[in-house]
C-alpha positions, 0 to 999 in steps of 0.5 A: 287468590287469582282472579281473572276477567274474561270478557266477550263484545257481542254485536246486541244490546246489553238487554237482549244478552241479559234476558238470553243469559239469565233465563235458565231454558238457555244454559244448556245452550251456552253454558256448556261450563255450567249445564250438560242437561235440561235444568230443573227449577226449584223455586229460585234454585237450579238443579243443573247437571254439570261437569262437576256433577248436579250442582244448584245455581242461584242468580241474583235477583233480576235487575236492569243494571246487567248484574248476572252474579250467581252462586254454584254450590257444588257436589262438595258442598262449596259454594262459589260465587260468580260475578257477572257483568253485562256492559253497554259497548260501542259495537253493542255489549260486552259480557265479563265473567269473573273467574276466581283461583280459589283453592284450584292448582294453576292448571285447573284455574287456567282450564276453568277460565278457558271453559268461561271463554269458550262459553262466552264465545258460544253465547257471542255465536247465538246472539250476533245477527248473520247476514245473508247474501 
């Protein structure tokens, strides 16, 4: 199995990105790999449309280490896990998502890891400061 870690430096700190990402409301704004629509809470689950269909999606708990690993079971009823990092970084922090092979064909695997970077890309764009001049 392949695994890949596809990272994004974003001009914030590790805490802004941490409370941003792990609050369900932002999904949709980010996430676009994830969530296509409002998500839905059912206690610690989440029921998420997604491109895979409606998914659950469960976070670990809430933590002051930057861990954002969640677990997707999909429509098959597999389910897998996401390991997510939020790191300090000397330009502010930096988020790597590790995306796994699994039973994926080389091209699906390679279209899955351009998704988590345009996602992560989306999250640098809402987060970094803009300067007006």
């Amino acid at each position: 199995m392949t695994s890949r870690h596809v990272s994004q430096v974003i001009e914030c700190s590790p805490e802004t990105l941490y409370e941003f990402a792990v609050d369900p409301s932002n999904l949709p704004k980010w996430a676009a790999g994830l969530a296509s629509a409002e998500v839905v809470r059912e206690g610690d689950t989440l029921l998420v449309d997604s491109p895979m269909g409606r998914v659950t999606v469960r976070f670990t708990a809430r933590n002051d280490l930057g861990v954002l690993d969640h677990d997707v079971t999909l429509p098959s009823g597999e389910k897998v896990n996401n390991p997510v990092r939020v790191l300090a970084h000397p330009e502010g922090c930096e988020i790597v998502f590790t995306v796994r092979q699994l039973d994926l064909s080389d091209e699906e695997f390679e279209r899955d890891t351009r998704t988590v970077a345009e996602d992560l890309e989306r999250l640098k764009t809402l987060l970094t400061p803009t300067v007006s001049g």
